[in-house]
One Martini backbone bead per residue (centre of mass of N, CA, C, O) as a GRO file, in nm:
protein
  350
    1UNK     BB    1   1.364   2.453  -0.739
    2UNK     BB    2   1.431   2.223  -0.968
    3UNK     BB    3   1.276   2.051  -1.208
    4UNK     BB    4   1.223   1.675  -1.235
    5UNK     BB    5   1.300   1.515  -1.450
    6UNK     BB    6   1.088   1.285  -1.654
    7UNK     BB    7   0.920   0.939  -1.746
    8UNK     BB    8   0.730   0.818  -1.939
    9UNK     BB    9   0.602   0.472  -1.884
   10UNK     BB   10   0.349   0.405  -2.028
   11UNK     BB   11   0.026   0.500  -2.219
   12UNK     BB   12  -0.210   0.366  -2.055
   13UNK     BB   13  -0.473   0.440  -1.831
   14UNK     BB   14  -0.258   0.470  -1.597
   15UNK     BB   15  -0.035   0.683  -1.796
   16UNK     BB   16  -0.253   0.914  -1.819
   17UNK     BB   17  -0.263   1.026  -1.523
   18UNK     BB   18   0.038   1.017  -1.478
   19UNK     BB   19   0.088   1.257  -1.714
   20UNK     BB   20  -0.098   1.459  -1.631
   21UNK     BB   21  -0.002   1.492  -1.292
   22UNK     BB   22   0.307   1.599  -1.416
   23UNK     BB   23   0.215   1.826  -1.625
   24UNK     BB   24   0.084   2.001  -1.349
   25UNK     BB   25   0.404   1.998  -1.155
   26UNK     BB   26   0.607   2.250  -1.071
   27UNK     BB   27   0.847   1.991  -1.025
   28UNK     BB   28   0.806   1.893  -1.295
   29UNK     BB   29   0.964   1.774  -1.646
   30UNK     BB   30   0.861   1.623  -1.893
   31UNK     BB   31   1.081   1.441  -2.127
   32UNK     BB   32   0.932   1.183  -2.165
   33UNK     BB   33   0.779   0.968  -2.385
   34UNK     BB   34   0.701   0.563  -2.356
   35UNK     BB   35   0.623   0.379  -2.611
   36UNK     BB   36   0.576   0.056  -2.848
   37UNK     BB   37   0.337   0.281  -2.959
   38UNK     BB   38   0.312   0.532  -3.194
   39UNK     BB   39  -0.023   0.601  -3.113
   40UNK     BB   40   0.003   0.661  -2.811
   41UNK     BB   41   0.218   0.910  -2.855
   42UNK     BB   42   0.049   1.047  -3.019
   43UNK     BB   43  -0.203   1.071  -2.867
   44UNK     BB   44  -0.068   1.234  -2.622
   45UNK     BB   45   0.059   1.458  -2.782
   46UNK     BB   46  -0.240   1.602  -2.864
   47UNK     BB   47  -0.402   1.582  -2.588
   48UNK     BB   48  -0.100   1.771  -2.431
   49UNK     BB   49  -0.003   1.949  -2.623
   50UNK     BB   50   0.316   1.874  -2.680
   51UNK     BB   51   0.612   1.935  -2.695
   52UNK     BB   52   0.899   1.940  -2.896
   53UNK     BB   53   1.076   1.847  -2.633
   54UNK     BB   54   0.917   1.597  -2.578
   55UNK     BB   55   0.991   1.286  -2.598
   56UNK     BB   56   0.934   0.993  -2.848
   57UNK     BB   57   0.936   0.652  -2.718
   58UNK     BB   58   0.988   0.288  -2.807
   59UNK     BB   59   1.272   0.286  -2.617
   60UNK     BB   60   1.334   0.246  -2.264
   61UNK     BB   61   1.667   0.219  -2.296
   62UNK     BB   62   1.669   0.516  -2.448
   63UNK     BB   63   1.568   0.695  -2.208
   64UNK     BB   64   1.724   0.557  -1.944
   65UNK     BB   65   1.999   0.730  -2.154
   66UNK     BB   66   1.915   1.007  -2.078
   67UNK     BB   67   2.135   1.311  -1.951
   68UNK     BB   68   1.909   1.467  -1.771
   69UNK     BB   69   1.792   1.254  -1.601
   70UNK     BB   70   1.616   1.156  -1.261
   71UNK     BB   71   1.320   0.977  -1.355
   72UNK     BB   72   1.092   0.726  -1.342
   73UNK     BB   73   0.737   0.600  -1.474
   74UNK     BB   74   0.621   0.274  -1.416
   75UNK     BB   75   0.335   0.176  -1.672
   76UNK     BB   76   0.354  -0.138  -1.690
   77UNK     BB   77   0.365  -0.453  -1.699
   78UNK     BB   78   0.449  -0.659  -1.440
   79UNK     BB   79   0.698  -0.800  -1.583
   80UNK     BB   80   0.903  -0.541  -1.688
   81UNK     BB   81   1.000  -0.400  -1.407
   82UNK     BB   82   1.228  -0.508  -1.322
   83UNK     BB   83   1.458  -0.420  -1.552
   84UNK     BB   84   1.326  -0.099  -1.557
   85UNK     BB   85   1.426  -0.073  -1.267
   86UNK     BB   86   1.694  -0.166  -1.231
   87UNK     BB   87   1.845   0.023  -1.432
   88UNK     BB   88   1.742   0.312  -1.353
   89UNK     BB   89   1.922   0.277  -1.088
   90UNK     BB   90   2.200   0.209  -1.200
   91UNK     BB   91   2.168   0.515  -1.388
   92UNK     BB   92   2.047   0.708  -1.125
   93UNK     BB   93   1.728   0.659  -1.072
   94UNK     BB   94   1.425   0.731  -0.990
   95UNK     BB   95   1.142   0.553  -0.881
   96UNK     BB   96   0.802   0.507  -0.986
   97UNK     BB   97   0.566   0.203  -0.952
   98UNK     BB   98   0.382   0.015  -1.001
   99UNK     BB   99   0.148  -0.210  -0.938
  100UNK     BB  100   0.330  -0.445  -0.893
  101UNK     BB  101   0.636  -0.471  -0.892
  102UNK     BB  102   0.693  -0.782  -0.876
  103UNK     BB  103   0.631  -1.159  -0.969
  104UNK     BB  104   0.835  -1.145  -0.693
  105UNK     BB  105   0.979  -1.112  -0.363
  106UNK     BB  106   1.284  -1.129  -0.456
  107UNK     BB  107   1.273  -0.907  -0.710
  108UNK     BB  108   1.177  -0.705  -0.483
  109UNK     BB  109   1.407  -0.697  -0.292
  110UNK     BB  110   1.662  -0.634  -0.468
  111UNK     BB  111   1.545  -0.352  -0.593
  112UNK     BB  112   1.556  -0.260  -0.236
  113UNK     BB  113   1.884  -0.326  -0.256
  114UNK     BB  114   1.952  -0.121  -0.448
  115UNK     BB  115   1.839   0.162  -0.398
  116UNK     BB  116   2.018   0.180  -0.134
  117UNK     BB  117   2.305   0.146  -0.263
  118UNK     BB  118   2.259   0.430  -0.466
  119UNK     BB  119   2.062   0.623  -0.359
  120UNK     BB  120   1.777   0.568  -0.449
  121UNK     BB  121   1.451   0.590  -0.523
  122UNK     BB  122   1.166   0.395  -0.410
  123UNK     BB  123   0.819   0.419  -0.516
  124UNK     BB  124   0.478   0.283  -0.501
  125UNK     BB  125   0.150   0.281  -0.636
  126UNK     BB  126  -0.060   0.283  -0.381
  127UNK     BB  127  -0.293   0.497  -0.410
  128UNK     BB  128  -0.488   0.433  -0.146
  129UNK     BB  129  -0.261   0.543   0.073
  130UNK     BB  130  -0.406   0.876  -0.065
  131UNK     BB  131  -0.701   0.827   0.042
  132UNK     BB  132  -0.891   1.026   0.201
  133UNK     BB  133  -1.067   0.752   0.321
  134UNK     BB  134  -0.848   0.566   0.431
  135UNK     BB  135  -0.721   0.802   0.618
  136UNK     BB  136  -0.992   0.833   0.791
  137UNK     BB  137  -1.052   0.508   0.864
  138UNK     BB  138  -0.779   0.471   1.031
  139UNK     BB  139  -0.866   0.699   1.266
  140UNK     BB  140  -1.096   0.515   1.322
  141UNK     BB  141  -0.962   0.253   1.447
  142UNK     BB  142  -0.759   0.367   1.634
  143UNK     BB  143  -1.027   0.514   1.789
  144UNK     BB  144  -1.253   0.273   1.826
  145UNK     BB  145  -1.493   0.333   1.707
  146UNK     BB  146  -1.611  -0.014   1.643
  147UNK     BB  147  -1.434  -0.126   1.849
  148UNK     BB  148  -1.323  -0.472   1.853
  149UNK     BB  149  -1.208  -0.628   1.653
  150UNK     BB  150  -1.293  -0.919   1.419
  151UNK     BB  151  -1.372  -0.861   1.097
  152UNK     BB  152  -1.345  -0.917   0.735
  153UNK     BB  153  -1.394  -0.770   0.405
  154UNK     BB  154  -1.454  -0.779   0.048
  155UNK     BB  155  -1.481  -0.624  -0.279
  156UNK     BB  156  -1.370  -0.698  -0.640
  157UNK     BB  157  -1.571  -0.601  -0.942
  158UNK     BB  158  -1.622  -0.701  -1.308
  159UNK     BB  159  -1.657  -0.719  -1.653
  160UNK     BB  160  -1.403  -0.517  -1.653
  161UNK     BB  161  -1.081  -0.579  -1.734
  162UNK     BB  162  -0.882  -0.832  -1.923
  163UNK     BB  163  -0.612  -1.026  -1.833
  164UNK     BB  164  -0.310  -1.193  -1.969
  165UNK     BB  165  -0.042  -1.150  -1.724
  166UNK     BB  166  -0.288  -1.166  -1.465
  167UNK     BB  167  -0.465  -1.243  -1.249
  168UNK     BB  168  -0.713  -1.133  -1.037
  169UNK     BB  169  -0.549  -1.137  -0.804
  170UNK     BB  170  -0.288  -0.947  -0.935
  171UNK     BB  171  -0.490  -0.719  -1.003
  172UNK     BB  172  -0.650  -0.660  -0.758
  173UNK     BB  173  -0.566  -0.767  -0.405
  174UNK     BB  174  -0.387  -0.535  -0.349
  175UNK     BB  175  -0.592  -0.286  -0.252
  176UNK     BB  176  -0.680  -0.455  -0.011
  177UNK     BB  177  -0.440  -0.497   0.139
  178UNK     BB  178  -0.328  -0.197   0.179
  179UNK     BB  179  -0.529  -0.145   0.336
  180UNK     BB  180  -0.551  -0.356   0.578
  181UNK     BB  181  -0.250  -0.285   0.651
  182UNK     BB  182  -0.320  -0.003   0.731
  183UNK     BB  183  -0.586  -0.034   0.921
  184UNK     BB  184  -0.359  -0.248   1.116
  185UNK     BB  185  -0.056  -0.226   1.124
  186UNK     BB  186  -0.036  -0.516   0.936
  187UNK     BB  187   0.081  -0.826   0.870
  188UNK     BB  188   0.024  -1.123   0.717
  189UNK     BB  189   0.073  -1.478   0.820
  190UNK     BB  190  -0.183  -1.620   0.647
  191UNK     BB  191  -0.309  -1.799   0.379
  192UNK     BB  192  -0.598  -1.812   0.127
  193UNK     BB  193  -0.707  -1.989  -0.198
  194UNK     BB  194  -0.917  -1.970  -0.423
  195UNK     BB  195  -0.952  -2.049  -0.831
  196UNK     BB  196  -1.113  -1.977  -1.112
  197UNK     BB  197  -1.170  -2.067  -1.508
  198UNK     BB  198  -1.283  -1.964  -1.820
  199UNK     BB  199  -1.183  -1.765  -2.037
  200UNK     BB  200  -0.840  -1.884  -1.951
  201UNK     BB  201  -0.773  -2.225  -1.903
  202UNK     BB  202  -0.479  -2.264  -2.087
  203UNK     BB  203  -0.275  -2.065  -1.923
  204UNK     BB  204   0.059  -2.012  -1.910
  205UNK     BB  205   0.146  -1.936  -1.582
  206UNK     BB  206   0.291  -1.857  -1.280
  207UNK     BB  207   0.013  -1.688  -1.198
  208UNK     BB  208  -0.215  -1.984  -1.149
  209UNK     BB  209  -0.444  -2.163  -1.158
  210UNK     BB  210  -0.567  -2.492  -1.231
  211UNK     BB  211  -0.741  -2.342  -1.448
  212UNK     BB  212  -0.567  -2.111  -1.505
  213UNK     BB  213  -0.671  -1.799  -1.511
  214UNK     BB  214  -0.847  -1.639  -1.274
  215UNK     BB  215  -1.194  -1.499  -1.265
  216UNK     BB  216  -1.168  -1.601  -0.970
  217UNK     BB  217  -1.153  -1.504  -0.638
  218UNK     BB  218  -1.089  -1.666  -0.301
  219UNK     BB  219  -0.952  -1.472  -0.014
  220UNK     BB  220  -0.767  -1.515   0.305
  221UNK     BB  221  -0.618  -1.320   0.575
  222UNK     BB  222  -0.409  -1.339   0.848
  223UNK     BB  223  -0.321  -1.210   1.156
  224UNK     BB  224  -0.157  -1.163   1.460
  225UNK     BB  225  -0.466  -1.153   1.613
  226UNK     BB  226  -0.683  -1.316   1.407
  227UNK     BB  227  -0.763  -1.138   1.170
  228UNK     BB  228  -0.999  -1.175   0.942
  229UNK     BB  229  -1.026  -1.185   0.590
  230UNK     BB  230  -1.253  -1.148   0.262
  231UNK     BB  231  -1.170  -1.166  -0.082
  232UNK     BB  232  -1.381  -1.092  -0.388
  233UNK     BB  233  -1.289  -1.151  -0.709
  234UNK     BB  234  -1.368  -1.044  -1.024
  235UNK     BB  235  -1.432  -1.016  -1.357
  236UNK     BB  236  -1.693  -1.209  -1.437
  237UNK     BB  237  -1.887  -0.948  -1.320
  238UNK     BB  238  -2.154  -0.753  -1.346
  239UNK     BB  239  -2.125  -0.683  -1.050
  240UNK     BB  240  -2.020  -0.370  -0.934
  241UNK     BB  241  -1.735  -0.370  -0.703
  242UNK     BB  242  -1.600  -0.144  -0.399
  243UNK     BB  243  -1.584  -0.314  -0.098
  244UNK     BB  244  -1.491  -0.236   0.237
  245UNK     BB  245  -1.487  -0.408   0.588
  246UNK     BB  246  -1.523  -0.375   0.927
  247UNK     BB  247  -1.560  -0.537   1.222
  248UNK     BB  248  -1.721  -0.436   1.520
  249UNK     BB  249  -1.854  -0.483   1.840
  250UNK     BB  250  -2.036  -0.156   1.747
  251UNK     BB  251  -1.940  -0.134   1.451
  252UNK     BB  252  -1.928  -0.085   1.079
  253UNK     BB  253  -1.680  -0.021   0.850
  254UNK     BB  254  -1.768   0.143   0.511
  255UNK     BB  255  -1.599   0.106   0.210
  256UNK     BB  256  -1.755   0.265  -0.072
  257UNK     BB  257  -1.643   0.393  -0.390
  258UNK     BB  258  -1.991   0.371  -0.523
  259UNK     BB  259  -2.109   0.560  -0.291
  260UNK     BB  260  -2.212   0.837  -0.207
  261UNK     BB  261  -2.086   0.724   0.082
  262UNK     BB  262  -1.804   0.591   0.106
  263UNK     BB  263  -1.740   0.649   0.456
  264UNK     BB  264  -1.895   0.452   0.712
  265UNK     BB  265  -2.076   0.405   1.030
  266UNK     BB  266  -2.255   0.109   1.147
  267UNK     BB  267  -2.449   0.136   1.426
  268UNK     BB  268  -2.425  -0.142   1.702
  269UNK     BB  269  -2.585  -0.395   1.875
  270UNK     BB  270  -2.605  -0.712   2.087
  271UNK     BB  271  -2.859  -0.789   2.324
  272UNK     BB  272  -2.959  -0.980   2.554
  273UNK     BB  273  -3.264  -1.187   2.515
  274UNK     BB  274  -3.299  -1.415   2.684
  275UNK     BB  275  -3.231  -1.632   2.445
  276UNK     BB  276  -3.198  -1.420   2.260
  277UNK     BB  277  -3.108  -1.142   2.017
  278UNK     BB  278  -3.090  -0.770   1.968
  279UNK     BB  279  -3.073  -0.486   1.871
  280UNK     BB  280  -2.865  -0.185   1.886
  281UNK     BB  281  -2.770   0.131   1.822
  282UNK     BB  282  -2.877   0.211   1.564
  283UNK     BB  283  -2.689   0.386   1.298
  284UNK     BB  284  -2.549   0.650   1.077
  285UNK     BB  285  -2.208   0.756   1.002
  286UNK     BB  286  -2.073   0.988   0.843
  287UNK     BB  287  -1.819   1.054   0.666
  288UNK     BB  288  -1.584   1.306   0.543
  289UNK     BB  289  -1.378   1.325   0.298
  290UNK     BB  290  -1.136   1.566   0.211
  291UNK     BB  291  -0.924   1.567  -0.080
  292UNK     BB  292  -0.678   1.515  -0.292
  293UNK     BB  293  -0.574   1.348  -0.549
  294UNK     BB  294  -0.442   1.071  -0.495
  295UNK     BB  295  -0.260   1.072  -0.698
  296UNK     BB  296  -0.145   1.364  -0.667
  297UNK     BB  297  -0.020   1.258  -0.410
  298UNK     BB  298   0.169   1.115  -0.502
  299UNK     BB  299   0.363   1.269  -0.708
  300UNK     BB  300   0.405   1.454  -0.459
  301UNK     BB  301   0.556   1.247  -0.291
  302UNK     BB  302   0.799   1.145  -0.483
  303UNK     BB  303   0.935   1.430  -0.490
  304UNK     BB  304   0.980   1.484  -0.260
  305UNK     BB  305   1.193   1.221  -0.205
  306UNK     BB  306   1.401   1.291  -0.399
  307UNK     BB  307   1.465   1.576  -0.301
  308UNK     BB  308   1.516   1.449  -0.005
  309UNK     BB  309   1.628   1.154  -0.035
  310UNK     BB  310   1.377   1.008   0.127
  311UNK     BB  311   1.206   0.728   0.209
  312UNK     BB  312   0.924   0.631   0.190
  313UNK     BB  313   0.670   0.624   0.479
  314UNK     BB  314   0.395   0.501   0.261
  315UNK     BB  315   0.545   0.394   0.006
  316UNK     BB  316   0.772   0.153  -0.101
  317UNK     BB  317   0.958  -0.116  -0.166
  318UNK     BB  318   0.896  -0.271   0.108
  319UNK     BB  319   0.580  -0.271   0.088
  320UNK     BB  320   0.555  -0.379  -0.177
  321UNK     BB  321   0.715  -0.646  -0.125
  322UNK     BB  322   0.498  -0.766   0.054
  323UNK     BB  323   0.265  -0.800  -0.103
  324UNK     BB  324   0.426  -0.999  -0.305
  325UNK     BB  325   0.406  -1.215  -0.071
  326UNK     BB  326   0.137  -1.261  -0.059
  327UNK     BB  327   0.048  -1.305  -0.332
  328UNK     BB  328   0.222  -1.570  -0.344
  329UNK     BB  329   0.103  -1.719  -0.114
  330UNK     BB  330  -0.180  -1.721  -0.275
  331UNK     BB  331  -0.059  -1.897  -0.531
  332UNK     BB  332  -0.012  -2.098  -0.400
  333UNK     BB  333  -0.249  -2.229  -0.260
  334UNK     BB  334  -0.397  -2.230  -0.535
  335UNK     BB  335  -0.247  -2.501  -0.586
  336UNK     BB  336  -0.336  -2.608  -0.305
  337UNK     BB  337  -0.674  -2.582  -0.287
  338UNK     BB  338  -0.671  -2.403   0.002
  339UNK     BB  339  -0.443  -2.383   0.148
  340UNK     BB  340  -0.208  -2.281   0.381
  341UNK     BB  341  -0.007  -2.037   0.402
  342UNK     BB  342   0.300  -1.910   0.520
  343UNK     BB  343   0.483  -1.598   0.478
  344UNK     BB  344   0.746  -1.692   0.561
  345UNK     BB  345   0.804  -1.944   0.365
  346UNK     BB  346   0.863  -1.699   0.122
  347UNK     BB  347   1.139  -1.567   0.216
  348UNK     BB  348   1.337  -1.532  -0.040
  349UNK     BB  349   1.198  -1.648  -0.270
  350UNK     BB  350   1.234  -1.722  -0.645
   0.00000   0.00000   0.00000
């Protein structure tokens, strides 16, 4: 099967992995590379020994009419998405985008219902969907290791980068999120969150806490179980933290990315003793995950979809747009200072 031609549009931190792992796939043939900085384009066409063949551009819509293009990968702000994602599908290229899709529901709905209309594939770069401990964590939860489910937490900190395009929420809580659901097999039916901003008070943005964009934000999801879940986001905070755990019955999943063991089961419970309860059953089981550069795998992943022109049953478009509808009801939220909003109330809003 012949390799299939590819652009890749934004070329900072998360488009440079992007681009290293088209050139490295015997599938894929990098067509052009795409940045509105030429500084950028040198910068990775000597990084990458780059062909004089693969064009170098800083025009997105001068490359989404290059005539012999199959697909385009876009990895820039979070606000460009709708229009390079509708024009490429328009123009019949099948497209793999960073995530957030779009920052609202309705226009990534529409997204997913023009890619239906064209019969190209629309995939979303949900990375963690793709890693070997989440893949791992979920086996585990299916087989009820840690018995019956209670609640849930997060934790994603650290002291940068610092976005300007949206806050702390829309960087960071959609990796947690798609853990969640897919760790739940479910979507949450009802959000709170509250957000404080200290560095940028004063900037006006549709996804902005009531005091700017918010450098700390705290979101609470709930599922049609009643399980519980509580995320803690922050850009200002020197303790960087990558770590989410499930609770239940018997004892608790905890994936920590940044942790020797990043996935583990502490097993124990607690056995009533006179009036008070003491711990029983006490243990730590390591899981070992081990499996392909996760972004490597989404590549492939993507690849094989355009191949076989079949909707992605991972990462999809459909699966994006749920997440943006939560992201905004969160944001509704932190608007109404950590009202409950009903995740339903929100659908086809735009």
């Amino acid at each position: 099967m012949q390799p299939m031609n590819v652009a890749i549009f934004g070329l900072g931190r998360w488009g440079q992995h992007l681009l290293r792992n088209f050139l490295a796939h015997p599938q894929a043939h990098v067509r052009a590379i795409v940045d509105p900085f030429p500084a950028n384009l040198d910068r990775m066409a000597q990084q990458f020994g780059l062909e004089a063949a693969v064009q170098q551009l800083t025009d997105w819509e001068a490359a989404i009419a290059l005539p012999d293009l199959d697909a385009v990968v876009i990895a820039t702000p979070a606000e460009t998405h709708y229009p390079m994602v509708r024009q490429a599908l328009l123009q019949g290229l099948h497209v793999l985008a960073e995530k957030p899709l779009t920052l609202d529901a309705a226009s990534s709905l529409e997204l997913c219902e023009l890619a239906e209309k064209v019969q190209r594939q629309l995939v979303i770069d949900h990375t963690y969907l793709f890693h070997p401990a989440v893949l791992r964590g979920q086996a585990a939860l299916e087989a009820k290791a840690i018995g019956d489910l209670r609640y849930g937490y997060a934790t994603r900190t650290h002291l940068a980068p610092v976005r300007q395009d949206v806050d702390a929420l829309w960087d960071l809580a959609i990796h947690d999120l798609a853990i969640l659901n897919y760790w739940l097999g479910a979507k949450p039916v009802k959000v709170s969150a509250r957000g404080q901003g200290w560095l940028q008070p004063e900037v006006t943005h549709p996804h902005r806490a009531a005091t700017g964009l918010a450098d700390v934000v705290w979101a609470t999801v709930q599922y049609p179980s009643g399980f519980q879940a509580t995320i803690h986001l922050a850009w200002l905070n020197c303790d960087k933290q990558r770590r989410l755990a499930c609770v239940g019955s018997q004892g608790t999943l905890v994936f920590d990315e940044l942790a020797v063991d990043s996935l583990v089961i502490d097993r124990g419970e607690l056995q009533a003793q006179g009036v008070g309860f003491v711990p029983v059953i006490q243990q730590r089981e390591v899981l070992d995950p081990i499996g392909q550069e996760p972004l490597a795998r989404v590549c492939d992943h993507f690849l094989a979809c355009v191949q076989q022109n079949q909707p992605s049953t991972i990462s999809s478009g459909w699966l994006g747009a749920d997440l943006v509808r939560v992201l905004q009801a969160l944001s509704r939220s932190m608007e109404q200072d950590g009202a409950w909003v009903d995740i339903a109330s929100l659908a086809g809003e735009r």
